[in-house]
C-alpha positions as CSV (number, residue, x, y, z in Angstrom):
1,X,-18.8,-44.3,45.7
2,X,-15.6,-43.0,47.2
3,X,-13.4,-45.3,44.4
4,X,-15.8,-43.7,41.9
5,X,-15.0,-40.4,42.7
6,X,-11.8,-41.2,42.8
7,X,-12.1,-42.1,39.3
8,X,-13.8,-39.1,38.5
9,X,-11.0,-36.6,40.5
10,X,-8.5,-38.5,37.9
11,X,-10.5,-38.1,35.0
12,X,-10.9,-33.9,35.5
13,X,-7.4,-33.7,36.8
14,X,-5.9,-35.8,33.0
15,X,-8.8,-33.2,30.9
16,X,-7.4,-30.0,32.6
17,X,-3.5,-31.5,31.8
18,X,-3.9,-31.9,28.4
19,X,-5.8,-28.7,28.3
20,X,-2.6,-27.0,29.5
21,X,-0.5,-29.0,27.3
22,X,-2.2,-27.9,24.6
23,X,-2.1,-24.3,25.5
24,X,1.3,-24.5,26.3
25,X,2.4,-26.3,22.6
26,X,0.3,-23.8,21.1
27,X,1.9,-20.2,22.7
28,X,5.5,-22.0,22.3
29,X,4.8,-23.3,18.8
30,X,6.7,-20.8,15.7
31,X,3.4,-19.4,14.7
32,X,1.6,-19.4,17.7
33,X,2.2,-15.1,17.6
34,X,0.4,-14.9,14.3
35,X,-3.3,-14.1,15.0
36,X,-6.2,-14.1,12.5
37,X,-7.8,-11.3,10.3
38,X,-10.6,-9.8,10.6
39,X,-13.3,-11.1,9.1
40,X,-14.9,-7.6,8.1
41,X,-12.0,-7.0,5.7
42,X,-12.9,-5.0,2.7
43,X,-13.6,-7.7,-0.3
44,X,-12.3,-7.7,-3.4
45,X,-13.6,-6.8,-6.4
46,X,-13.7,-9.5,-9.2
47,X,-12.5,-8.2,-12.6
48,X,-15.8,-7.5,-14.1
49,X,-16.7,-5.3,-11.3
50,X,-13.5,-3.7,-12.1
51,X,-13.8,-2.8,-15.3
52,X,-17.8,-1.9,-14.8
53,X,-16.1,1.1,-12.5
54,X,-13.2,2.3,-15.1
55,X,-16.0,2.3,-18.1
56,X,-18.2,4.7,-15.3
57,X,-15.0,6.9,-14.9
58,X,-14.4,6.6,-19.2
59,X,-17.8,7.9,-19.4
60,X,-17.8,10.7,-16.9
61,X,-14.3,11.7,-18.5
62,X,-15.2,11.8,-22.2
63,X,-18.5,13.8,-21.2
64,X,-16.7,16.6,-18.4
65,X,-13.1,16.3,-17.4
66,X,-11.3,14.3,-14.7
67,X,-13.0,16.6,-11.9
68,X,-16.3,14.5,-12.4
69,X,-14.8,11.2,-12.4
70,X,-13.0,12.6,-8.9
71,X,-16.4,13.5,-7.4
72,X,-18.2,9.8,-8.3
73,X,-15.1,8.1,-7.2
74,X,-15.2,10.2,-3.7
75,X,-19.0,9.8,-3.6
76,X,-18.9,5.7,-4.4
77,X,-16.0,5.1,-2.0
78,X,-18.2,7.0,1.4
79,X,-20.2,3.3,1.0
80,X,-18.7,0.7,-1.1
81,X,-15.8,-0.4,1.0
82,X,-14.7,-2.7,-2.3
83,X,-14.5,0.2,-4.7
84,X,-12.5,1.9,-2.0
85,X,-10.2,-0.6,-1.6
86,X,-9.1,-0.5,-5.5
87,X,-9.7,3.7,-5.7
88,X,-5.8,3.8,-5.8
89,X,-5.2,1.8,-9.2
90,X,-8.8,2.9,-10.6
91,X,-7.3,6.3,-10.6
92,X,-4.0,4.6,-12.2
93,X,-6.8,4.0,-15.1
94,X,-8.0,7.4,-15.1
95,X,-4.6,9.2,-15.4
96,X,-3.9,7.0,-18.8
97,X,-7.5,7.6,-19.9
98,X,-6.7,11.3,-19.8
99,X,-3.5,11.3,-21.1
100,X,-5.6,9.8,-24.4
101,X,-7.8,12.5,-24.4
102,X,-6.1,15.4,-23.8
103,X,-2.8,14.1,-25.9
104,X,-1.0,16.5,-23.5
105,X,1.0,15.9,-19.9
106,X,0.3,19.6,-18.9
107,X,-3.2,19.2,-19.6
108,X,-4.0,16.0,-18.0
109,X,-1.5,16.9,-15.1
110,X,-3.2,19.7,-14.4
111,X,-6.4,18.2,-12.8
112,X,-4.2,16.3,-10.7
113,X,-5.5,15.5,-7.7
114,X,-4.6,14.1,-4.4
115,X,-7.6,11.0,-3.8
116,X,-5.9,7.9,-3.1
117,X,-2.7,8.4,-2.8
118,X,-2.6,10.5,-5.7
119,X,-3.3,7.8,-8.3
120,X,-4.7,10.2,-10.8
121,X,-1.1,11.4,-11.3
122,X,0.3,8.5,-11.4
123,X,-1.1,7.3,-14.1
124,X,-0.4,10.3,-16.4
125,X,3.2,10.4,-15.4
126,X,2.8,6.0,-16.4
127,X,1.1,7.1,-19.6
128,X,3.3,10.4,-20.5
129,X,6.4,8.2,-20.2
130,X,5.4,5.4,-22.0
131,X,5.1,8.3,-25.3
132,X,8.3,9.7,-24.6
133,X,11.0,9.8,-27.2
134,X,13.5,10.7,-24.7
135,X,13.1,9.4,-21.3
136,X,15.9,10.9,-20.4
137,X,14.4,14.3,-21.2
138,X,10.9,13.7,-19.5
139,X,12.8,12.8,-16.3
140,X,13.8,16.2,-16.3
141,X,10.8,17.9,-17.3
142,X,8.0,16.1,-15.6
143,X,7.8,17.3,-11.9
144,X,8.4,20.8,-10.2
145,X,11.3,22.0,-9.7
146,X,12.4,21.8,-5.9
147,X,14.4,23.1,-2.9
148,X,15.7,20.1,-1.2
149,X,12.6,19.9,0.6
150,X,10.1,18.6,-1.2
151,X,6.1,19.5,-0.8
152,X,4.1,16.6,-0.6
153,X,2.9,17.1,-4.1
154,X,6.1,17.1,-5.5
155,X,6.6,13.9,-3.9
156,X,3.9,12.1,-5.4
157,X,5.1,13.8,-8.8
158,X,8.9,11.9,-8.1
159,X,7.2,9.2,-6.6
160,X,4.9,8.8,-9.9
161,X,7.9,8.7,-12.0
162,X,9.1,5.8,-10.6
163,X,5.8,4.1,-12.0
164,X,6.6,6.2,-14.7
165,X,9.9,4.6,-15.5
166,X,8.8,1.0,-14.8
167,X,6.2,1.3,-17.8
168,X,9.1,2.8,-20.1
169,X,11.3,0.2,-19.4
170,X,9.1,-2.7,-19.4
171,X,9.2,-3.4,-15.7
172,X,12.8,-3.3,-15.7
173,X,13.9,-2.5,-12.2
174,X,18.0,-2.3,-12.7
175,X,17.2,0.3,-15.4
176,X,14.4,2.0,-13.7
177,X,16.6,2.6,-10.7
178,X,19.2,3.7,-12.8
179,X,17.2,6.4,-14.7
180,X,15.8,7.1,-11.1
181,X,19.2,8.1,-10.0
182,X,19.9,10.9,-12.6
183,X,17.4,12.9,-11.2
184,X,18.8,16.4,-10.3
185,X,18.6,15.7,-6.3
186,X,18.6,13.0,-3.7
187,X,14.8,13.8,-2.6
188,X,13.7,13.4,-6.0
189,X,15.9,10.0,-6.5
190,X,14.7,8.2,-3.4
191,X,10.8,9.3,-4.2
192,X,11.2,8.2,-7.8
193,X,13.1,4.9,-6.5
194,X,10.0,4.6,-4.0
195,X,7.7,4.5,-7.0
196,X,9.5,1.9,-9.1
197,X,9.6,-0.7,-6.0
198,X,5.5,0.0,-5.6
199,X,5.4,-0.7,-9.2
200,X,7.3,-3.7,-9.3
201,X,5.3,-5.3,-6.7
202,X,1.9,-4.7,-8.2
203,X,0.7,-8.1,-10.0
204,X,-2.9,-6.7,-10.9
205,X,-2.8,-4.4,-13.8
206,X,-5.6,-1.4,-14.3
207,X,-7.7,-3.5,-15.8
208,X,-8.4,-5.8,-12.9
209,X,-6.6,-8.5,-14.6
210,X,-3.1,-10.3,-12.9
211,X,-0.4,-9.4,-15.0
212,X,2.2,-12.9,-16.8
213,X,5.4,-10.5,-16.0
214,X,4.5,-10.1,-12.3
215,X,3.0,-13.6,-11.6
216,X,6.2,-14.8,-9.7
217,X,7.5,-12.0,-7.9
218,X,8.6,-12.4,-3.9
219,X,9.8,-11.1,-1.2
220,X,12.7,-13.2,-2.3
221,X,13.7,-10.2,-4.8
222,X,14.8,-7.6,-2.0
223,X,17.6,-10.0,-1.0
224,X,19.1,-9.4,-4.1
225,X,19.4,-6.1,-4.0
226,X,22.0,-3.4,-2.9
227,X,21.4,-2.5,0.6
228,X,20.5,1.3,0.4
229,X,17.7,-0.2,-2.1
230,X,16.3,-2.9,0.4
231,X,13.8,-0.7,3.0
232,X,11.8,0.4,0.0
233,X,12.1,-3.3,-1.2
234,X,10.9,-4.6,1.8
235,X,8.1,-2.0,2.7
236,X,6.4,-2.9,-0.7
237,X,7.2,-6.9,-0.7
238,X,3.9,-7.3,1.1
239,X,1.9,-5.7,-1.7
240,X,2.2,-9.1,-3.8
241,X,1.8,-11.6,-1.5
242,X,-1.4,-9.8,-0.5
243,X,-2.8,-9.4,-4.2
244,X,-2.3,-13.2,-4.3
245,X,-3.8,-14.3,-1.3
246,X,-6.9,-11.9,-0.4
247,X,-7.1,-10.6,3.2
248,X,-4.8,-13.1,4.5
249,X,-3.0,-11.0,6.5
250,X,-1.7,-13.3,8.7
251,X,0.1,-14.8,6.0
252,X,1.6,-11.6,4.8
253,X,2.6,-11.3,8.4
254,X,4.5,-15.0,8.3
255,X,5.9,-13.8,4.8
256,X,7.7,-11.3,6.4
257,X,10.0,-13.6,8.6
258,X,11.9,-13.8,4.6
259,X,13.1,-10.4,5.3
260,X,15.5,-11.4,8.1
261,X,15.9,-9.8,11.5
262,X,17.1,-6.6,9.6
263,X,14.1,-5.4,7.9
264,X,11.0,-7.8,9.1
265,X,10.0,-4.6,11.1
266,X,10.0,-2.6,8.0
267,X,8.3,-5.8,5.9
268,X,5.1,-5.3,8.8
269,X,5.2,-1.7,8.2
270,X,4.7,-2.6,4.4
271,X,1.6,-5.1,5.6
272,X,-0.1,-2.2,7.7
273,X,0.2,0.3,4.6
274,X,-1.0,-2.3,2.8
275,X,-3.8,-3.2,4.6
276,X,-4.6,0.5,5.3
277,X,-5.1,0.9,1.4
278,X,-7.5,-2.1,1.3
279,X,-9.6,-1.0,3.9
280,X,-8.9,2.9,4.0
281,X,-12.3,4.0,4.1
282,X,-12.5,1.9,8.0
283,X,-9.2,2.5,9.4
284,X,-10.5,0.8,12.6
285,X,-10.5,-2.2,10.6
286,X,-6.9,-2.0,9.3
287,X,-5.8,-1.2,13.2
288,X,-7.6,-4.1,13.9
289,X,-5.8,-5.9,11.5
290,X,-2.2,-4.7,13.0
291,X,-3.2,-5.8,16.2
292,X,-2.9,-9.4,15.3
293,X,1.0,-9.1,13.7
294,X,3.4,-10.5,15.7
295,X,3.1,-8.4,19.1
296,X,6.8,-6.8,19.0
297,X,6.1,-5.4,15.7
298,X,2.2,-4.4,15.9
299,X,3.7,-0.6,16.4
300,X,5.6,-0.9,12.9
301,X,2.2,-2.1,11.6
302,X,0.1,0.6,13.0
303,X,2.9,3.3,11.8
304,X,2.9,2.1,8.5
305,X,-0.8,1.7,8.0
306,X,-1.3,6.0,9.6
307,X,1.1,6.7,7.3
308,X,-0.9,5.6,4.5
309,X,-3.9,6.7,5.3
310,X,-2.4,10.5,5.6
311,X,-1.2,9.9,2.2
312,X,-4.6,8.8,1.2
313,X,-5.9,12.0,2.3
314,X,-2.7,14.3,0.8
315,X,-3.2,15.8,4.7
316,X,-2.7,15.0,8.3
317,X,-6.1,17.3,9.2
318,X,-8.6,14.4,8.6
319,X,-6.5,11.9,10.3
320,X,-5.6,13.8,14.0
321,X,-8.9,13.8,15.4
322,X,-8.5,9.6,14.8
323,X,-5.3,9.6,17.5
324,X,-7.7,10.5,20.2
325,X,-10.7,8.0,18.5
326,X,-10.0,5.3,16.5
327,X,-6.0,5.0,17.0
328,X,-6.6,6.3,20.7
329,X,-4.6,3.1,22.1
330,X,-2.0,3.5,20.0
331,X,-2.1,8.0,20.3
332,X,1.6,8.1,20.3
333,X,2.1,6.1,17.5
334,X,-0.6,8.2,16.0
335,X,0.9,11.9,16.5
336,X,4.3,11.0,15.7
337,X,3.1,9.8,12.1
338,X,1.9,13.2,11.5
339,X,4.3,14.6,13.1
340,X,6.9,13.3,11.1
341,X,4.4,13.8,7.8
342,X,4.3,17.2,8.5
343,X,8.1,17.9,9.0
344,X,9.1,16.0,5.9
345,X,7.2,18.2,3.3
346,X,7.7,21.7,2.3
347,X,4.6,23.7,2.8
């Protein structure tokens, strides 16, 4: 009996030593910091459900004016966490689709509105540019003028042209960042410069559908470029891989070790705006999402994913009741995003 338990004091003693083996291999192994998503991530719709949305928003256009296709989209988006996770590109759709009707930028532009991240404009700017004679001229003429402090809808307008300039130039990014820089100030020429790198990473057209052009763009492409280029680069990088590879968030985590020690902070900020767009409508979700990046850079997640959802909303009000709520363990984090939203644009 005694040998027996003998045996038996062995045999639990060898289970809990390659238990802690284990363990051990696995926190000291190179991924071993990358957690998992969550599995309540927003899906994605397929492109038939895609295009069953746009054709809703053709039809409410052709029989109002953008203002009704606004109030379905804001309606739809309260409950279907997939249409809200594509409201930003459906409202690319809608900008062109009123462009066609109207004929006119003023007119289309002027039922601009700020829902997702202002896609509505967006997409006019996209469309106006792509029937410009003179791009050149339209870069001129297309947004407000501005002090050197921009409002936020000014922004969006620079911003926009950076799609804008993409479209004209046939997803051209040396060009496009060279018509970006002859805007009349720096503010305008780092928005519009924004806007061509968001572009340039998109890889799903408006019409649901993976575009041939974008299929084989990386991270890999912000290496190549001139340094005062590169955090923009780098912040949209993650858009791509994650259009590719569905909620795998933990991949677009790894995918930002490519950026180097310089700017793999500002890659995860990229992954938490990202996933903040996909899920916007449950922010709790995208938070949950940050909290499995690698743990010295779950703060550059969070940051990036408030600072998307305040652009989401075109205003910090809805968004600073969540810093005592939803992004209560991360409050700091939380008020400093607005904070610095709120001292960056012109009221």
């Amino acid at each position: 009996m005694l040998r027996n338990k003998g045996i038996l004091l062995v045999s639990a003693a060898g289970v809990i030593f390659l238990v802690l083996i284990t363990s051990l291999a696995f926190l000291f192994s190179k991924d071993a910091t990358y957690g998992h998503a969550p599995v309540d991530a927003a899906e994605a719709l397929d492109h038939h459900e895609f295009e069953a949305q746009t054709t809703k928003l053709d039809e409410l256009l052709d029989e109002n004016d953008p203002r009704a296709s606004f109030d379905y989209l804001r309606a739809t988006i309260k409950n279907n966490a997939a249409v809200a996770r594509v409201c930003h590109p459906l409202l690319h759709h809608l900008g062109h689709a009123a462009y066609e009707k109207y004929k006119d930028f003023n007119t289309a532009v002027n039922y601009q509105d700020g829902l997702c991240n202002s896609g509505y404009t967006h997409g006019v700017i996209e469309a106006h540019f792509m029937a410009s004679d003179d791009i050149n001229v339209a870069l001129q003429t297309t947004c407000p003028s501005q002090d050197s402090k921009q409002t936020f809808q000014q922004w969006q307008c620079n911003h926009g042209m950076g799609h804008g300039v993409m479209y004209y130039t046939g997803k051209d990014l040396a060009q496009s960042l060279s018509l970006c820089e002859t805007l009349s100030t720096t503010e305008a020429s780092r928005s519009c410069i924004n806007g061509a790198f968001m572009e340039r990473f998109i890889i799903v057209s408006h019409s649901g559908m993976q575009t041939t052009e974008t299929s084989n763009i990386s991270i890999d492409l912000c290496g190549e470029q001139e340094e005062k280029y590169k955090s923009d680069c780098y912040t949209y990088a993650p858009t791509a891989y994650l259009e590719r590879h569905t909620n795998d968030y933990t991949g677009a985590f790894k995918d930002c070790k490519n950026a180097g020690d310089t700017y793999i902070s500002t890659c995860i900020y990229g992954v938490g705006g990202q996933a903040m767009k996909e899920n916007v409508t449950r922010p709790d979700v995208a938070m949950d999402i940050c909290k499995n990046a690698p743990q010295k850079y779950v703060n550059s997640c969070i940051s990036g994913a408030i600072a998307v959802l305040i652009n989401h909303h075109a205003t910090t009000l809805p968004v600073q009741p969540l810093c005592e709520t939803t992004f209560s363990e991360y409050k700091d984090i939380c008020k400093a995003r607005i904070k610095t939203w709120n001292d960056s644009y012109a009221s």
